[in-house]
C-alpha positions as CSV (number, residue, x, y, z in Angstrom):
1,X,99.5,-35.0,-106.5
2,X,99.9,-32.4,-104.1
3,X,95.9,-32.1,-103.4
4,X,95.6,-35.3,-103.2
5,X,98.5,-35.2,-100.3
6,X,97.1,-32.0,-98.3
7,X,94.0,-33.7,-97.6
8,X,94.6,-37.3,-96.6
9,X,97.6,-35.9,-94.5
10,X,95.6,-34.4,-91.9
11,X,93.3,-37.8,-91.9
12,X,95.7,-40.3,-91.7
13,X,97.3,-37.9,-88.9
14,X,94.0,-37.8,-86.8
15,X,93.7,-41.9,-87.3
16,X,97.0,-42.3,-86.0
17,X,96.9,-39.3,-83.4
18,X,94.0,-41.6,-81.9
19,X,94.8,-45.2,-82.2
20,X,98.0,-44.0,-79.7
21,X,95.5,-42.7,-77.3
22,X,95.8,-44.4,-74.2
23,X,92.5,-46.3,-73.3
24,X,90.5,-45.4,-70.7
25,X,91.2,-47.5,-67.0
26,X,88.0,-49.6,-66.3
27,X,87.8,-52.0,-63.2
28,X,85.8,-55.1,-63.2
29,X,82.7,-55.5,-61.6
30,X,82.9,-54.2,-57.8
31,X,83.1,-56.7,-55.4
32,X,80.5,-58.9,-54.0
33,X,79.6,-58.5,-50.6
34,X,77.4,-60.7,-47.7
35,X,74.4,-60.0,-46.9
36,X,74.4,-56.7,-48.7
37,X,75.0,-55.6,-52.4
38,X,76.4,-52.7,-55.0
39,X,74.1,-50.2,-56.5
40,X,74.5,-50.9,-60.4
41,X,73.2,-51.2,-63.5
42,X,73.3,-55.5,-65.1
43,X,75.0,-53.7,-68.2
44,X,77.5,-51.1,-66.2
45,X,81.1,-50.7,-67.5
46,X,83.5,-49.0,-64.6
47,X,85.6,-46.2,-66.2
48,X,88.1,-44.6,-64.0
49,X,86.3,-42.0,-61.8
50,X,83.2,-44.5,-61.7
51,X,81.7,-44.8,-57.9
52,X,79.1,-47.5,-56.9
53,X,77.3,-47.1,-53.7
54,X,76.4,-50.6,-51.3
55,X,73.7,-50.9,-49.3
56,X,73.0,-54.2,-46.7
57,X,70.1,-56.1,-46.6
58,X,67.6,-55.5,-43.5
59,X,69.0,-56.3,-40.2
60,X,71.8,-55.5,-41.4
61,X,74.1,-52.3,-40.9
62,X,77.2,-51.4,-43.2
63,X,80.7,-50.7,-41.5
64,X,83.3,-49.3,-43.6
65,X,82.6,-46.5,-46.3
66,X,79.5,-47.2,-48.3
67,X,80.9,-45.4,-51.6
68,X,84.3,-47.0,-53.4
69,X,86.0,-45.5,-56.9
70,X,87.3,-47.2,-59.9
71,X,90.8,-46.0,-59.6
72,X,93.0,-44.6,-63.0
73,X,94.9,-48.0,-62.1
74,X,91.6,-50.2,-62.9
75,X,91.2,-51.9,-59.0
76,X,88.4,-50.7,-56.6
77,X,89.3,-48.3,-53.5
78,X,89.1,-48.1,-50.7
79,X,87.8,-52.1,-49.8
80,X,84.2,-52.4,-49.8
81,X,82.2,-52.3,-46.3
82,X,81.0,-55.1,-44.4
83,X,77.4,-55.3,-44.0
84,X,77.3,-57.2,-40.2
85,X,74.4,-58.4,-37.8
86,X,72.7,-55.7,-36.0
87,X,70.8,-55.5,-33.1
88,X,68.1,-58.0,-32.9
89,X,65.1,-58.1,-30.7
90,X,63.4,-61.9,-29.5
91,X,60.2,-60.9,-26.9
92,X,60.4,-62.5,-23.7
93,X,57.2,-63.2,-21.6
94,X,58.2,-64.0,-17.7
95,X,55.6,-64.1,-14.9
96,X,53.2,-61.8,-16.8
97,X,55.3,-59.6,-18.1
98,X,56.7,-58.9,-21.1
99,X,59.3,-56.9,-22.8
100,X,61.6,-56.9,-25.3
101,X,65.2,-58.3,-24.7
102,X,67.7,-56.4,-26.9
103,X,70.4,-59.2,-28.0
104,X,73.2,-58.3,-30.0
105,X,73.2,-60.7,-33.1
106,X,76.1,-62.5,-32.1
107,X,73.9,-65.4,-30.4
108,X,73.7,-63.3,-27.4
109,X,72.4,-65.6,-24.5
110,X,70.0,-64.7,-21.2
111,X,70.2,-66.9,-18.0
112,X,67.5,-67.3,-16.3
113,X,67.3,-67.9,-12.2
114,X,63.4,-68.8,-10.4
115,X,62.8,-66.5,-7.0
116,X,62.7,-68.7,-3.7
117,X,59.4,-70.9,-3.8
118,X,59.9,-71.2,-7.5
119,X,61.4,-74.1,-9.5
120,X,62.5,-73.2,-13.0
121,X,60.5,-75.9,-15.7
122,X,62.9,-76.0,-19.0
123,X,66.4,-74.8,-19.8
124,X,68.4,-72.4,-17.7
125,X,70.3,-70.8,-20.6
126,X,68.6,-69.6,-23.8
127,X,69.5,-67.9,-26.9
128,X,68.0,-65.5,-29.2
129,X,68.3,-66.6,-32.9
130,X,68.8,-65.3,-36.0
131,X,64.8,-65.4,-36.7
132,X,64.3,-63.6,-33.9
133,X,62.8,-66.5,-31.6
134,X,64.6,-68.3,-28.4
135,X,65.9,-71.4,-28.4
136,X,65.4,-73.4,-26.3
137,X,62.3,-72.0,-25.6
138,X,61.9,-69.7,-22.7
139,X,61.8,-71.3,-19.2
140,X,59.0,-71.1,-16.9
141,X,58.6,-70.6,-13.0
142,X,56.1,-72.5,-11.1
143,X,55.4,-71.9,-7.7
144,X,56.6,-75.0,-5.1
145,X,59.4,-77.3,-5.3
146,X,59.9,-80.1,-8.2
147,X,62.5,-82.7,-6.5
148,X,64.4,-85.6,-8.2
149,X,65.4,-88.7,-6.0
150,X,67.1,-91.6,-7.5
151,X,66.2,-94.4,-5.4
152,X,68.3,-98.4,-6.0
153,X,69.2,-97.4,-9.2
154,X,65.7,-96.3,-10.7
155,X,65.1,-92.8,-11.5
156,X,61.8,-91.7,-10.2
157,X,60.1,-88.4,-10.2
158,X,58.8,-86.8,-7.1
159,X,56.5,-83.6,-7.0
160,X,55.8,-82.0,-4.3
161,X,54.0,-78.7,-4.2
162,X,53.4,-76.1,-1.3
């Protein structure tokens, strides 16, 4: 019937006009990064055009472009950022004063030297840490001389002060 033919045409055309439709590109979830993570939402799918925006945790600061894009070929660009150490702080008290030692978070170390008159009590070479404390722990200077003798094989301790 030719009714019958006019109208499912057109239907079956449209169901086959869109089953040939190319899907849309979607990329997987955007990479995981350290100490820092992707702005999204537990549910998200990533169509091409999709952005996601990452943001590091404190003491932290991102290098590398904070934004990437689902691409039309489904993969993430450009690479995500790096979230790396930044500058850390660890007080230092020495001889009544105190400030603040700026250490870059790579284990930054400070060497510490006693003026003449003053022997240096604990370890020459500290480091600041990662919780922001030193270790060992800061050295002291006491006023007078602290001298070691090793006398027939016997280690003794001899103190003299001025």
């Amino acid at each position: 019937n030719i009714c019958v033919a006019i109208t499912v045409f057109p239907m079956l055309l449209s169901i086959l006009k869109f089953s040939f439709l190319p899907a849309v590109p979607q990329c997987p979830s955007p990479p995981a990064i350290a100490n820092g993570k992707p702005s999204i939402q537990a549910s998200a799918v990533f169509n091409s055009g999709t952005s996601v925006n990452y943001s590091c945790e404190p003491g932290y600061s991102l290098t590398g472009q904070a934004s990437i894009y689902c691409t039309a070929s489904g993969v993430w660009s450009p690479p995500p950022p790096r979230c790396e150490g930044a500058f850390m702080f660890c007080y230092l008290e020495l001889r009544g004063r105190s400030f603040y030692h700026r250490i870059l978070h790579e284990r930054q170390g400070h060497q510490f030297e006693c003026d003449p008159g003053y022997t240096l009590i604990g370890s020459r070479q500290i480091q600041c840490q990662d919780d922001r404390t030193w270790d060992p722990p800061v050295p002291v200077c006491i006023q007078g001389k602290c001298e070691s003798r090793l006398t027939a094989g016997y280690y003794n301790k001899i103190h003299s002060w001025e």
